[in-house]
C-alpha positions as CSV (number, residue, x, y, z in Angstrom):
1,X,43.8,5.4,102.9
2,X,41.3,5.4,100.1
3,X,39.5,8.1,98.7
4,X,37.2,9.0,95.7
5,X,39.2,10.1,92.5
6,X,38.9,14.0,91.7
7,X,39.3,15.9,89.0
8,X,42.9,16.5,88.9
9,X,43.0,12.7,89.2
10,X,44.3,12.2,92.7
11,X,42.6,9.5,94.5
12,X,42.8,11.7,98.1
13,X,44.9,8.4,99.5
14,X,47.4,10.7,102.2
15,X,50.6,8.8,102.8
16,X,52.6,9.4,105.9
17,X,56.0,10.0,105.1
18,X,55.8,11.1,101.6
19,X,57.5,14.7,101.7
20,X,57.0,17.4,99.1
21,X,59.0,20.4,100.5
22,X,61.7,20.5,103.3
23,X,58.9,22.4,105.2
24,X,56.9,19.6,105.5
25,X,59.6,17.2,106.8
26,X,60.9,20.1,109.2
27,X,57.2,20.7,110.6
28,X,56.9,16.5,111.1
29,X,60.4,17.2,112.8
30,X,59.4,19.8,115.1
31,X,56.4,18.4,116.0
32,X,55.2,17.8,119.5
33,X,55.3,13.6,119.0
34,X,59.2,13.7,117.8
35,X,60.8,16.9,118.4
36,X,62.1,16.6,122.5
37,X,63.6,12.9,121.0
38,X,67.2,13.3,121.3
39,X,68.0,11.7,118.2
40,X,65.9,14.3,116.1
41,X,67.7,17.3,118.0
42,X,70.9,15.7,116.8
43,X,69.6,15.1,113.3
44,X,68.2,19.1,113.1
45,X,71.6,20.1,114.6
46,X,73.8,18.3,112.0
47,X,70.9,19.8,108.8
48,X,71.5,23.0,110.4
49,X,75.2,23.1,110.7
50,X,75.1,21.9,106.7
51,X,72.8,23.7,105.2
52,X,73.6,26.7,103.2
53,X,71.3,29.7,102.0
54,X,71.2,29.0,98.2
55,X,68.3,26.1,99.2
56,X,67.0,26.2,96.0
57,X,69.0,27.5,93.7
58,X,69.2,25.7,90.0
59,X,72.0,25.8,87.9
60,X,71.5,26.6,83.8
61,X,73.1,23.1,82.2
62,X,75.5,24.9,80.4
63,X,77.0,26.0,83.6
64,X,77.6,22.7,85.2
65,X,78.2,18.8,84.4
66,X,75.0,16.1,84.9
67,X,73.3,14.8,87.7
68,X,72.6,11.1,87.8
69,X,70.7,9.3,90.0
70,X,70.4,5.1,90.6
71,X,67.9,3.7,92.0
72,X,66.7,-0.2,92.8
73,X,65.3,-2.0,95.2
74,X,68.1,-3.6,97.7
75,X,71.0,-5.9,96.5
76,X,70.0,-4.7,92.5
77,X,73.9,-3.7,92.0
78,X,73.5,0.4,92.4
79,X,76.4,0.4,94.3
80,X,78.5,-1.1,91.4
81,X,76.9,0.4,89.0
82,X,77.9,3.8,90.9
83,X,81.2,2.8,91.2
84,X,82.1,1.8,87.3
85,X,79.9,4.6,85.7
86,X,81.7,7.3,87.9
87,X,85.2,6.3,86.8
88,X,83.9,6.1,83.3
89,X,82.7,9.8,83.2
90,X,85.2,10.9,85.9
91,X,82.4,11.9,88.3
92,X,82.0,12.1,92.0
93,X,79.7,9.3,93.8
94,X,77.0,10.3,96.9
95,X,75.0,8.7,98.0
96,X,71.7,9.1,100.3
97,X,71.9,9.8,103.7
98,X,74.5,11.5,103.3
99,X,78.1,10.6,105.6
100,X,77.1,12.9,108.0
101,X,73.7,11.4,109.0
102,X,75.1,7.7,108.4
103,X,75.2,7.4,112.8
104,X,71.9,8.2,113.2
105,X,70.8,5.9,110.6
106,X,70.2,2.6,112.7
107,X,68.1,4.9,115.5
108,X,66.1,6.2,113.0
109,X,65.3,2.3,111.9
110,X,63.8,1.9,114.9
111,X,60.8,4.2,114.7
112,X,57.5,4.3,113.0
113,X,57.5,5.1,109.3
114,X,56.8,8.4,109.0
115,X,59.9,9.4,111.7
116,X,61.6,6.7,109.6
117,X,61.0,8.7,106.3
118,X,61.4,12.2,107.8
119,X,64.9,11.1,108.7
120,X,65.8,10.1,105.0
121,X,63.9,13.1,103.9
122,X,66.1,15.5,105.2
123,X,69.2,14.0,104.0
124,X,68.2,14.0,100.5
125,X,67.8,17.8,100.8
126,X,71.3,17.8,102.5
127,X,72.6,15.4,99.4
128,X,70.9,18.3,97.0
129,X,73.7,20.9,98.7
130,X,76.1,18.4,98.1
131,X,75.7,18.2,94.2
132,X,75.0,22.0,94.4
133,X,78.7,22.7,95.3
134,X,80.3,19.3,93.0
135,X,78.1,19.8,89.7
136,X,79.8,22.9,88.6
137,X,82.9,20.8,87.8
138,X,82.4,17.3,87.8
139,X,79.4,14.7,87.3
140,X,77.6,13.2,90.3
141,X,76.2,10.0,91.0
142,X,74.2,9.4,93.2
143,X,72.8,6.4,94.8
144,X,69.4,6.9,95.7
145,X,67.2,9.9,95.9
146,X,64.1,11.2,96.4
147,X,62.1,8.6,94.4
148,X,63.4,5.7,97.0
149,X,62.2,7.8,100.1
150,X,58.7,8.5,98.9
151,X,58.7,5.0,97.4
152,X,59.0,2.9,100.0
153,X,56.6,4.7,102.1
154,X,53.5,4.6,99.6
155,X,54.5,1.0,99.0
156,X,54.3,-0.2,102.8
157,X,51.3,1.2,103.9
158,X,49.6,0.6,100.3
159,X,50.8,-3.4,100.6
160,X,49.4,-2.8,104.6
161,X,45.9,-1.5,104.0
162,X,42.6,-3.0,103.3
163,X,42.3,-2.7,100.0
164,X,46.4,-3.1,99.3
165,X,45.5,-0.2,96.2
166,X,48.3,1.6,94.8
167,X,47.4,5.5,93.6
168,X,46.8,5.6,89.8
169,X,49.2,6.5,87.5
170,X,49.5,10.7,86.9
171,X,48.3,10.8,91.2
172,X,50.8,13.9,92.8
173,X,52.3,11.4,95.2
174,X,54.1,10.7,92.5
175,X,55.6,14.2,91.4
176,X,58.7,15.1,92.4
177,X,58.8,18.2,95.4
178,X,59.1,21.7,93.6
179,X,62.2,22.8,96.1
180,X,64.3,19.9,95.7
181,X,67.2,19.6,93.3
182,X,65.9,17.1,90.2
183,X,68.2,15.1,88.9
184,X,68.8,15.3,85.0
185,X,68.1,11.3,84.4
186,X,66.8,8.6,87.2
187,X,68.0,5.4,85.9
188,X,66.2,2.1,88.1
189,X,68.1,-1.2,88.4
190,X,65.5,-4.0,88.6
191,X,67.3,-7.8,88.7
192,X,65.8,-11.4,88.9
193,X,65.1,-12.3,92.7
194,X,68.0,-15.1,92.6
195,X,70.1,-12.9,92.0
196,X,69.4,-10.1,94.0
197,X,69.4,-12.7,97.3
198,X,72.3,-14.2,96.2
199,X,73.9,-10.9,96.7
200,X,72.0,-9.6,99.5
201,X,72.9,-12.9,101.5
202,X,76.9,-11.8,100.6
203,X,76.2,-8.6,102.4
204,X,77.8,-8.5,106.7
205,X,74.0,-8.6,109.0
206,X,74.9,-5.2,110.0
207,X,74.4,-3.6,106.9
208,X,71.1,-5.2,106.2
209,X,68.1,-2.8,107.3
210,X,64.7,-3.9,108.7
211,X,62.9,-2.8,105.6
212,X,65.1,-4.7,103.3
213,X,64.6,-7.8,105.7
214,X,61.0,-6.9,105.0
215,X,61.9,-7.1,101.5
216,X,63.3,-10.2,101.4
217,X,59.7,-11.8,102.5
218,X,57.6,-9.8,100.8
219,X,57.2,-10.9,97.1
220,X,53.9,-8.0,97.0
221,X,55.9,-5.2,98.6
222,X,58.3,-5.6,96.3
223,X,56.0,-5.7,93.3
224,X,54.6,-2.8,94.5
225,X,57.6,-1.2,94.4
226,X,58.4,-1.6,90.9
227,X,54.6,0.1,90.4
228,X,55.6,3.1,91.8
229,X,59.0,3.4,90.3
230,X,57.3,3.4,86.8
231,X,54.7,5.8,87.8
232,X,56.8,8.7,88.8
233,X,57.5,11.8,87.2
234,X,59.3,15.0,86.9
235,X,61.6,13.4,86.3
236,X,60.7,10.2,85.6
237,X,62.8,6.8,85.7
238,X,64.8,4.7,83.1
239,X,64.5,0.7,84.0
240,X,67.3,-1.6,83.2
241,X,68.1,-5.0,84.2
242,X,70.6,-5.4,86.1
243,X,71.3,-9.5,86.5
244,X,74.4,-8.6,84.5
245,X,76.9,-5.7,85.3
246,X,78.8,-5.7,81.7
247,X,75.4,-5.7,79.8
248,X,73.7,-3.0,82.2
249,X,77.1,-0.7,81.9
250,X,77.2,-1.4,78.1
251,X,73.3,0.1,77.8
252,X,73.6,2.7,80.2
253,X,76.8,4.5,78.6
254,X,75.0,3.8,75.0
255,X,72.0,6.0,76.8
256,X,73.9,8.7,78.1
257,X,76.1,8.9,74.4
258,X,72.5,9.4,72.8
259,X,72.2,12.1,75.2
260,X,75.3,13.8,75.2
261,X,74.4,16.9,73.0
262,X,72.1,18.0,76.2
263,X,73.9,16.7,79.1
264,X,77.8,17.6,80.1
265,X,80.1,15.2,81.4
């Protein structure tokens, strides 16, 4: 995964899993290796059956309310933090996959990373319909996005290589894909390991995926994810610690008041 920096200062590192249009996942879907599986016909049947013809269609602001995302490595309180912010600006919570993909989730689990990051893939571009059809009345929130999918991919096989490099800051693995929806603020939730075990112990086994057992081990993996949280853009993302629910609610609804001549609640 190395390669010599170029101009437009991309290091030429290619990272399996990192999607930047629903072509590519679809084409990684439909390819020889994956597509007779019968989990992925299931997955492309469910898409299918959801997906509407307005793929890309964006909304003026004026026209709709704002599109939120949380994101954080596992046990940093999104879910909480989704849950208090969305009664306090009366919006709607999603989260990624979406519902409808939720029973394919732990077959998926199973796989090699770049099936494994196809499968969330597609649901964020099924979540993207989602907020299509909510935004024009009420706020979304949604817990995790885009950013967590490519994330966790470029982390894991950068952490996994020889030379354990992460792309520079300003690399396009980074940018957000052109035809997905972008969110109108990424906030991140980072919180002390303490406390994030303390509440990922509180979790029932089932819900506890193999990467975020991974996780738990892995002090570099989870450096590295921080890394790449900071280095991505279009849009980029807005850190806060999160040790403390009050404190983190108090500074996020302070943020969003300083932005409230732009963004509609």
């Amino acid at each position: 995964m190395s390669g010599e920096q170029n101009p437009s200062g991309d290091t030429g590192m290619k990272f399996s899993g990192v999607f930047k249009s629903l072509e590519a996942v679809k084409k990684c879907l439909h390819s020889e290796k994956y597509f007779n599986l019968p989990e992925v016909q299931e997955l492309l049947k469910i898409f299918n059956a959801n997906s509407l013809a307005s793929n890309n269609e964006v909304v003026d602001r004026s026209q709709r309310k704002v599109f939120i995302v949380l994101e954080g490595i596992d046990a940093s309180g999104k879910t909480t933090i989704s849950n208090r912010l969305a009664k306090l600006i009366s919006g709607r919570q999603l989260s990624t996959p979406p519902a409808e993909l939720l029973g394919l989730r732990e077959q998926f689990d199973k796989h090699e990373l770049e099936l494994r990051r196809a499968y969330y893939a597609l649901g964020n571009y099924m979540a993207a319909e989602q907020v299509r059809q909510i935004y024009r009345t009420d706020p979304v929130i949604m817990d995790r996005f885009w950013h967590s999918t490519a994330a966790y991919a470029i982390a894991q096989q950068s952490v996994e290589s020889y030379n354990a490099t992460l792309p520079p800051e300003g690399d396009s693995v980074y940018e957000w894909p052109n035809d997905l929806l972008r969110p109108d603020i990424v906030f991140f939730l980072s919180v002390s390991e303490s406390k994030r075990l303390d509440r990922l112990m509180r979790r029932k086994s089932k819900e506890v995926t193999r990467e975020e057992l991974k996780m738990k081990d892995d002090k570099t993996l989870r450096e590295a994810l921080k890394i790449i949280f900071l280095r991505m853009r279009n849009p980029g993302v807005v850190f806060y610690n999160n040790d403390y629910f009050r404190t983190t609610m108090t500074r996020l609804m302070a943020f969003l008041e300083h932005y409230s001549t732009t963004l509609t609640f």
